[in-house]
N, CA, C and O atoms as a DFTB+ gen file, in Angstrom:
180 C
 N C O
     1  1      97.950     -88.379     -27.081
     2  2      98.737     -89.593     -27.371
     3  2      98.970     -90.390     -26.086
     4  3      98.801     -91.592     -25.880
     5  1      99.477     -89.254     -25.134
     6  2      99.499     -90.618     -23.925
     7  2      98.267     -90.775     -23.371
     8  3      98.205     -91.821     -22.725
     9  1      97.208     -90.105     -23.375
    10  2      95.980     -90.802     -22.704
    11  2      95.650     -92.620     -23.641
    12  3      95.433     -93.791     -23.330
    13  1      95.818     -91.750     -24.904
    14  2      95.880     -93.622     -25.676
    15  2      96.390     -94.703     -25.402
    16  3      96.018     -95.845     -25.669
    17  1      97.589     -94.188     -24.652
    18  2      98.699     -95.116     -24.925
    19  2      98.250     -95.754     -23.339
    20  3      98.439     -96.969     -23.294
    21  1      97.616     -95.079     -21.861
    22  2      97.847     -95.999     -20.907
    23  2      96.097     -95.923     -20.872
    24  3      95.598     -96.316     -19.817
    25  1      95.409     -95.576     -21.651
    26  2      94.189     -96.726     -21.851
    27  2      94.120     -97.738     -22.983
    28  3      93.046     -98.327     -23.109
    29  1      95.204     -98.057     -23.908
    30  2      95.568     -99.345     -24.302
    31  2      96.502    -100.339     -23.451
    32  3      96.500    -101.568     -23.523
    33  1      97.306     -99.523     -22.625
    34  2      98.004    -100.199     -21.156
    35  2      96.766    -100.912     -20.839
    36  3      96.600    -102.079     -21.194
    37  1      95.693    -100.098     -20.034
    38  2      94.455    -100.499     -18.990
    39  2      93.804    -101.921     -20.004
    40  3      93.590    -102.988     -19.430
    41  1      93.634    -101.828     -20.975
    42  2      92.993    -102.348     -21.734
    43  2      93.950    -104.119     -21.873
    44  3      93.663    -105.177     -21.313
    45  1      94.961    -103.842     -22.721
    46  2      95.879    -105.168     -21.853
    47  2      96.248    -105.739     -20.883
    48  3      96.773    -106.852     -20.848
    49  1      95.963    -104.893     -19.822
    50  2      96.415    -105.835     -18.701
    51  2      94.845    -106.307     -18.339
    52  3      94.699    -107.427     -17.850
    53  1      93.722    -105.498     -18.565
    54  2      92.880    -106.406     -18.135
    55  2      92.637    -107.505     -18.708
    56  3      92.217    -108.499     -18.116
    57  1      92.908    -107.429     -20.071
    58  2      92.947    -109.068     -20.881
    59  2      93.617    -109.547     -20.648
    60  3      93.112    -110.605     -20.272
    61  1      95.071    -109.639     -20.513
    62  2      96.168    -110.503     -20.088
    63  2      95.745    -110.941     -17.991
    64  3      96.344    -111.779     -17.317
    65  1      94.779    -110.184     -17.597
    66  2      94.584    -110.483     -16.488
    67  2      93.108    -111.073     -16.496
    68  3      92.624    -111.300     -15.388
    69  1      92.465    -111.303     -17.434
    70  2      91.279    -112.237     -17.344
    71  2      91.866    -113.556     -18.025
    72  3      91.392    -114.610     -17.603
    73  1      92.886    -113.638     -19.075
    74  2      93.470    -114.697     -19.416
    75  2      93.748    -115.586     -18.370
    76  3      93.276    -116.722     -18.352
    77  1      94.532    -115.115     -17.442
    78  2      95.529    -115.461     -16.483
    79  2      94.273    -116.528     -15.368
    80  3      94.355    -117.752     -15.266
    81  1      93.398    -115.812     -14.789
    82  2      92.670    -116.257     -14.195
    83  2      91.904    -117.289     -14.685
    84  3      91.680    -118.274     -13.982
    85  1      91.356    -117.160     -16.109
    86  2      90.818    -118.239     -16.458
    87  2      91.730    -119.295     -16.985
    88  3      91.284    -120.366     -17.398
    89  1      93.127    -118.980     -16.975
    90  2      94.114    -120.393     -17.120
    91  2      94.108    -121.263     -15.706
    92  3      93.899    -122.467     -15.556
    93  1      94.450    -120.106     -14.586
    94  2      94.768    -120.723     -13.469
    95  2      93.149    -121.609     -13.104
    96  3      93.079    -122.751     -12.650
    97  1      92.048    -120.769     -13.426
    98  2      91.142    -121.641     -13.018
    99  2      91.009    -122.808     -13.495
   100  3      90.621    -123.833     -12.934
   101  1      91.462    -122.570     -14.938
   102  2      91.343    -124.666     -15.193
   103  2      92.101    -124.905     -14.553
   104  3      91.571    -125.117     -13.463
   105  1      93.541    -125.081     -14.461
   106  2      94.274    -125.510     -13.757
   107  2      93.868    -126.058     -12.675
   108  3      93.944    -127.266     -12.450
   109  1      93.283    -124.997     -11.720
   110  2      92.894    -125.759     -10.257
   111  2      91.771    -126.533     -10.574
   112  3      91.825    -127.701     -10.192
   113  1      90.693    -126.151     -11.220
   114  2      89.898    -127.425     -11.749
   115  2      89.963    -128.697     -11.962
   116  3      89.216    -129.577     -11.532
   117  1      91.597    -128.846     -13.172
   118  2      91.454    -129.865     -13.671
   119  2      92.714    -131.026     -11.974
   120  3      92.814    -132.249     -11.874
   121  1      93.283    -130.079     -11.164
   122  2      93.710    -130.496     -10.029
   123  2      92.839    -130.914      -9.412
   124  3      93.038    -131.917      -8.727
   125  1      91.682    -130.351      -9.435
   126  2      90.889    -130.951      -8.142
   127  2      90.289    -132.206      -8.456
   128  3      90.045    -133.010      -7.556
   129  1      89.926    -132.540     -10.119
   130  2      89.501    -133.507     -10.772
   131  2      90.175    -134.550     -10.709
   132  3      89.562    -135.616     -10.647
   133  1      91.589    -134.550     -10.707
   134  2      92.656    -135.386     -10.583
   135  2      92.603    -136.094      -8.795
   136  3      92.681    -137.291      -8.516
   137  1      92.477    -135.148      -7.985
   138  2      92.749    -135.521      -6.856
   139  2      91.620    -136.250      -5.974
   140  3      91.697    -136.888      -4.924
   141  1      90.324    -135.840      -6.977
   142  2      89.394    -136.783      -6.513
   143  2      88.970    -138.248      -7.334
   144  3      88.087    -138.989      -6.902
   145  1      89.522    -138.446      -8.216
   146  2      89.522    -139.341      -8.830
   147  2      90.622    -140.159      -8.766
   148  3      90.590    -141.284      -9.265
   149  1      91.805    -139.628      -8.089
   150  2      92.858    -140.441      -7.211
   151  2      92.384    -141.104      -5.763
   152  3      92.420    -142.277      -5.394
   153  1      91.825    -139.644      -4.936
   154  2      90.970    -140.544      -3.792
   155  2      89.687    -141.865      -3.925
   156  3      89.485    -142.770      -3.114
   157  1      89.078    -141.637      -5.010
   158  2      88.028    -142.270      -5.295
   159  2      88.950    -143.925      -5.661
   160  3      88.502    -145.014      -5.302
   161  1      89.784    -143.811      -6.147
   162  2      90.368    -144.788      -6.930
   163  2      91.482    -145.677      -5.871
   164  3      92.122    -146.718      -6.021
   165  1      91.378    -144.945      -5.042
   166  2      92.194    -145.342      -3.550
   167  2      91.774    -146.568      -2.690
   168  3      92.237    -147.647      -2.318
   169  1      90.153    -145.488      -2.525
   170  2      89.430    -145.682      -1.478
   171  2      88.693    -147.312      -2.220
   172  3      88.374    -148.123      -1.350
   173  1      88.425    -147.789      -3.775
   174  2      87.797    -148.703      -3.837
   175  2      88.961    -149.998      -3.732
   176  3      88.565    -151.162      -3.794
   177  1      90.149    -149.733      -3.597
   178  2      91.406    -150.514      -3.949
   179  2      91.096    -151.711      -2.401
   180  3      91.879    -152.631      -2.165
């Protein structure tokens, strides 16, 4: 029973920890998209 129980542990945190990363990666994505399309939008002003 507890081997189940902390390889369903192992098993959630690696999903809740591939979630995580692929949130934060849009995130910084959609930041970097923003910040160059602010510079771009600067620079033709």
């Amino acid at each position: 029973m507890k081997l189940i129980l902390t390889r369903d542990n192992t098993e959630i945190a690696r999903m809740l920890y591939s979630t995580f990363m692929h949130l934060s990666r849009n995130i910084w994505h959609s930041w970097c998209i923003k910040v160059i399309l602010f510079n771009c939008s600067q620079t033709e002003k």
